[in-house]
Structures are given as structure tokens and as C-alpha cells.
N, C-alpha and C positions, 0 to 999 in steps of 0.2 A: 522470837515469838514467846506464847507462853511458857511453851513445852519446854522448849532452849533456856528461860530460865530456872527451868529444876536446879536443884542440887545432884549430887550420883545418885544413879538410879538404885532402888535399894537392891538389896540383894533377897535370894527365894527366901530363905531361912528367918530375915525380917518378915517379909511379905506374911509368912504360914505362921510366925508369932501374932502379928495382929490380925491374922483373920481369927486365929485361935480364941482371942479374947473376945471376940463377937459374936463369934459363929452360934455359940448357944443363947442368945437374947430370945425370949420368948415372942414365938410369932404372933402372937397376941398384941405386943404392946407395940411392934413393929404396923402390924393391921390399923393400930387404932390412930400412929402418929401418922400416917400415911390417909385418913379422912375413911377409912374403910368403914362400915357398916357391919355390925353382927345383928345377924339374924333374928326375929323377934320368938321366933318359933322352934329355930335349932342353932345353940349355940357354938356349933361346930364349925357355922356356915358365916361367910360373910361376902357382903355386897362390894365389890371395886372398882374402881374406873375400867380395869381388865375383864371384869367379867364374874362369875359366882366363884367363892373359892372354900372347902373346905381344907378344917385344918386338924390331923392328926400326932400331937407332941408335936416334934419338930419338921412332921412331914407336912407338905400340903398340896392338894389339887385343883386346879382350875377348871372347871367342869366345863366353863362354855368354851375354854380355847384346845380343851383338850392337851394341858400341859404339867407337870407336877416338877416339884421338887423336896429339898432339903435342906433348915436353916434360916437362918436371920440374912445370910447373905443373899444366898438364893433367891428368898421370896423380897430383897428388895429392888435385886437385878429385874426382875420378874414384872413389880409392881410401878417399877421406875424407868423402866428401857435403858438401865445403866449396863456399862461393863463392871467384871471383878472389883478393879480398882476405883470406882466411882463407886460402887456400894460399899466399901470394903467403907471408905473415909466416909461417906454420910452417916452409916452405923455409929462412927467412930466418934462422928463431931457432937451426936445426939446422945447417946448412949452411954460412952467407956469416959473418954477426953484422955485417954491412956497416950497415943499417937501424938509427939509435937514435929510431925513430917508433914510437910504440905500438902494438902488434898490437890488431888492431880485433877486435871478439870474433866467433867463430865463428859461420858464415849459422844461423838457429833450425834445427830439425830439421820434416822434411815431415811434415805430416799430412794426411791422410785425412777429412773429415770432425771429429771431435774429438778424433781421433788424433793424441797426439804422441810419437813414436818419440825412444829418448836419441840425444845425438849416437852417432856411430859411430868406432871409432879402432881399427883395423885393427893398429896397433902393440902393442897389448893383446891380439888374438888367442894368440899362443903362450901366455899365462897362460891365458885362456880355453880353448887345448885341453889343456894340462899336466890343467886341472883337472877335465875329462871325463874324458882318457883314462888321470891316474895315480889323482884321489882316487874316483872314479867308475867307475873300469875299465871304461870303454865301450872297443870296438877303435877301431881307426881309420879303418877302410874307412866307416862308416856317417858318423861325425862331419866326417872330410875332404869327404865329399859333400855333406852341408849347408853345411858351411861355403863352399864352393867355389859353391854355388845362391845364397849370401846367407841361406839359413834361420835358420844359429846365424850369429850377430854378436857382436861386443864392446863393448861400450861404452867411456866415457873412465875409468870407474874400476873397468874391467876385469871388472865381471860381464857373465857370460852371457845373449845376448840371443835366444830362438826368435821366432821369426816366425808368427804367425798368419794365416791366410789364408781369405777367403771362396771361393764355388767358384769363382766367375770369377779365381781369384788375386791378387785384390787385398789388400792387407795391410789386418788392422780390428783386429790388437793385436799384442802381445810377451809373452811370460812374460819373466821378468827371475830373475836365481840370482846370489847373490853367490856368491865363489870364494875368500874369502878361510875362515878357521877358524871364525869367525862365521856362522851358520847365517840365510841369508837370501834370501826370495823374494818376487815382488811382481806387479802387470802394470804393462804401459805405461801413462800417463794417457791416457784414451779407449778402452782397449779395449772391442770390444763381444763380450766371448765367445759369445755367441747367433749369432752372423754366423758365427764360423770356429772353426778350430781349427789347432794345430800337430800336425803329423804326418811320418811316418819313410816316405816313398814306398818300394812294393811292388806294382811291375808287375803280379807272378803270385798276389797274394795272394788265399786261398781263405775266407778272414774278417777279422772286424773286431774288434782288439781297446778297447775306452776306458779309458785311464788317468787317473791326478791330477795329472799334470805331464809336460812335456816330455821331463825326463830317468827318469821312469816307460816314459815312450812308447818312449824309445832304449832302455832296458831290455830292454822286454817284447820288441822288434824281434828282439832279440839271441840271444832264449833261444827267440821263436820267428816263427822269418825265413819262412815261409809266411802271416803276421796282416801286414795294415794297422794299425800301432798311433798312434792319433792323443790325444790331449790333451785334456782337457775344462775343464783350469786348475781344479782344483778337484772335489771329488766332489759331483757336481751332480746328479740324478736326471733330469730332462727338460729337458736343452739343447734352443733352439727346432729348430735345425741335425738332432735326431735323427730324425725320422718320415722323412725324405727319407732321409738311410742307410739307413732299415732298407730301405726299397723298392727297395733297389739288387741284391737280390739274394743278397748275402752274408752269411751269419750272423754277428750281432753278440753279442760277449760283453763283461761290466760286467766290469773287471778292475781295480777300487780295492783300495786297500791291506785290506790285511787285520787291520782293526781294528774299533770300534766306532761309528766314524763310518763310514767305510769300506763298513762290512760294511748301515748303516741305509741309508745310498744305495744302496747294489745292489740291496736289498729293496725299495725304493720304486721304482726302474729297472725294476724286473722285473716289479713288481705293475704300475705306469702301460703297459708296453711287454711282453706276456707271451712274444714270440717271442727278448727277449732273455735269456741265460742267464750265469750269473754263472761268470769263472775266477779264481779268488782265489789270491793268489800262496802258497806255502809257508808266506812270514813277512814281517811287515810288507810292503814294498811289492817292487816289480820290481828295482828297483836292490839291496834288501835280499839280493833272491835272485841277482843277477846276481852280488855281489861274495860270496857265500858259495862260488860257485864257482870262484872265482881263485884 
């Protein structure tokens, strides 16, 4: 394997030499190659795929995750979902070029049960939002907030990554959207979309809309900001996850694309679940409609 071809593992005393030489990179410029955002209004603060982060000298805190550390290394463990030695050598490759020892490969990615999430690489974010908010014309108030919760993510080869979540907020998938010209979409290995879904939080929301895709869901949000509009990964007729929404209160409407696939799942939604009601978009799907009016 990879691992098996290292060379001797180093010794501490190497190890605590090259952190040494890293450790004080200004987080600053760590923030900035990492696609982070400083703040228009306090420059203390900046926007991440993690979440809000200020930064004090070489301290800094995560406000929304409620996390803080120390360091270049730190905040890039932090920023990147690496271990020690996966930050240690990306510092090293961008930064020093001090280290001719082989960058050990990046810690695997957490999962959940059978869930395995792609790495995550925060540096790839700004292509990730170019391609929401120019080839998608999503605004930016809705994607900035996901992005800033950790919901949209980037991956290492820069497709777009939503987050699925059960109701206890536990992550049980991803949708996945490539961003390049190439039309491409996927889930995480192990999702279980029966567990959860990806959805566009709406405090005041007076219903529920279900779309075919994440960026359906940001859509329909868009066009109409009083709906809960959440993701079903696909036009699926009886997700296990629906009998519990519909009890919640809110009227639920099937809102797949309006096609012939589309249009056969909302009719089998509606026959299995009679209280829900079908709103079908103008044309083809939400996004269809969303950029018809830009």
C-alpha cells in the first residue's frame, strides 16, 4: 500500500523540527489560501467553509462550531479535516518547501456508520461558489449561509458537496454536483437517503416544498422564500423520513421537475400520501425557472 511504501517513520524530534518551522505562519495568509473570506466590516473575522472564525495573533475561534485553537497548524487541521501530519506537510508544500520527506497521505474522511464523506478542501470553495452563484445564479445570502454552517462543502476536485442530515443533525450523506462543463452528479458512498435529507433552513416557513436535488432545493427557496425546501436526492415517491413531515403540521407539496419522470413520482406521492399536493415548476426543473428569470 501507500503507507508500506514510506521510508522509516521519522522520529519526534524530526517531527517537532518541522512543525517548528510552520507553526508561526500567519493565519492570515493560511485563511486566504484556504478560499476564506475576511470580513467587510471587521477584519478580525472571517467567513469558512467551517463556519465564522475569528482571529487573534495566532489564536483563533470558530464561533459557529464552537471550537478554538493555536497556529498555522492547528487552524489548518481545523479548516481541512486533516490530522497532525497531513497539515504539518500541506503547510510545508505551500509555505516553507524546508521538508524533502514525503507528504504522508491525507487522515481518510469520518464516517458515520457506512458513511464516507470526500476529503474536504476549503481551497476549492471559491470555484464551488463561482459555480452556484454565476452558472446557477443562486444569490448569495442563501449559499454564503450554508456554506458558513458547513452544509455546502467542496471537495478536493472541487465539486460541490451538500450535506445531508438526520433529525438529530447527524450527517447520513452528501449529494455531490460537479462544477466543471461536464454535467455531473452522484452521492456520498454510504448515504442513506431514507435517514435525512439536504435542506435550505426557513425559520418562518408556512410549508414544505420536495425537490430532486440540492440545488432544485436552493432554487425553489429562491423563488419562494416562505417554503422549507429540502432534497429528496432523486424523485423518489415514499422516502421512509416522509410520514413524520407530513405530521408536522405543514402542508407538504411534491415539487419534481416537470417532466415524465418527474411528473410519474408526484403521482405515485400523491396517490400513497393523499394530503400531499403536487407544485410543478413552469419548466423543467426550479433552477430551470430560477435562471429564466435572471
Amino acid at each position: 500500500s501507500e503507507a508500506e511504501a514510506e521510508t522509516e517513520p521519522m522520529t519526534f524530534l524530526e517531527i517537532r523540527d518541522r512543525a517548528n518551522r510552520v507553526r508561526g505562519i500567519p493565519l492570515e495568509a493560511v485563511l486566504r489560501l484556504c478560499g476564506a473570506r475576511q470580513d467587510r466590516y471587521d477584519k478580525a473575522k472571517w467567513h469558512t467553509g467551517q463556519g465564522v472564525l475569528s482571529v487573534t495573533g495566532a489564536k483563533f475561534m470558530n464561533w459557529t462550531r464552537g471550537i478554538g485553537g493555536g497556529g498555522a497548524i492547528d487552524l489548518v487541521m481545523h479548516l481541512g479535516e486533516m490530522d497532525f501530519l497531513a497539515a504539518l506537510a500541506w503547510l510545508e508544500a505551500r509555505f516553507s518547501g524546508v521538508s524533502q520527506a514525503r507528504p504522508p497521505a491525507p487522515a481518510a474522511p469520518r464516517a458515520t456508520g457506512g458513511l464516507i464523506l470526500p476529503h474536504i478542501d476549503a481551497g476549492k470553495l471559491p470555484r464551488v461558489r463561482h459555480y452556484l452563484l454565476e452558472v446557477r445564479h443562486l444569490p448569495p445570502q442563501p449559499v454564503d449561509a450554508l456554506i458558513e454552517s458547513g452544509a455546502i462543502r467542496a471537495d478536493r476536485r472541487a465539486n460541490a458537496v451538500f450535506l445531508m442530515y438526520a433529525e438529530d443533525k447527524t450527517a447520513i450523506g452528501a449529494e455531490l454536483r460537479g462544477t466543471t462543463a461536464r454535467t455531473w452528479h452522484s452521492l456520498a458512498r454510504g448515504s442513506c437517503r431514507d435517514r435525512g435529507y439536504f435542506s435550505v433552513p426557513c425559520p418562518t416557513a408556512t410549508r414544505v416544498v420536495l425537490c430532486e436535488s440540492a440545488i432544485d432545493a436552493l432554487s425553489c427557496a429562491c423563488l419562494h422564500p416562505t417554503s422549507l425546501c429540502l432534497s429528496t436526492a432523486g424523485a423518489r415517491p415514499n422516502p421512509r423520513w416522509l410520514p413524520a413531515l407530513l405530521q408536522s403540521g405543514r402542508k407538504v407539496f411534491c415539487g419534481f421537475d416537470a417532466d415524465d419522470a418527474g411528473d410519474r413520482a408526484a403521482d405515485a406521492m400523491c396517490a400513497l400520501h393523499p394530503t400531499v399536493e403536487r407544485l410543478r415548476p413552469a419548466h423543467g426543473d426550479w433552477n430551470d425557472v430560477l435562471r429564466g428569470r435572471s
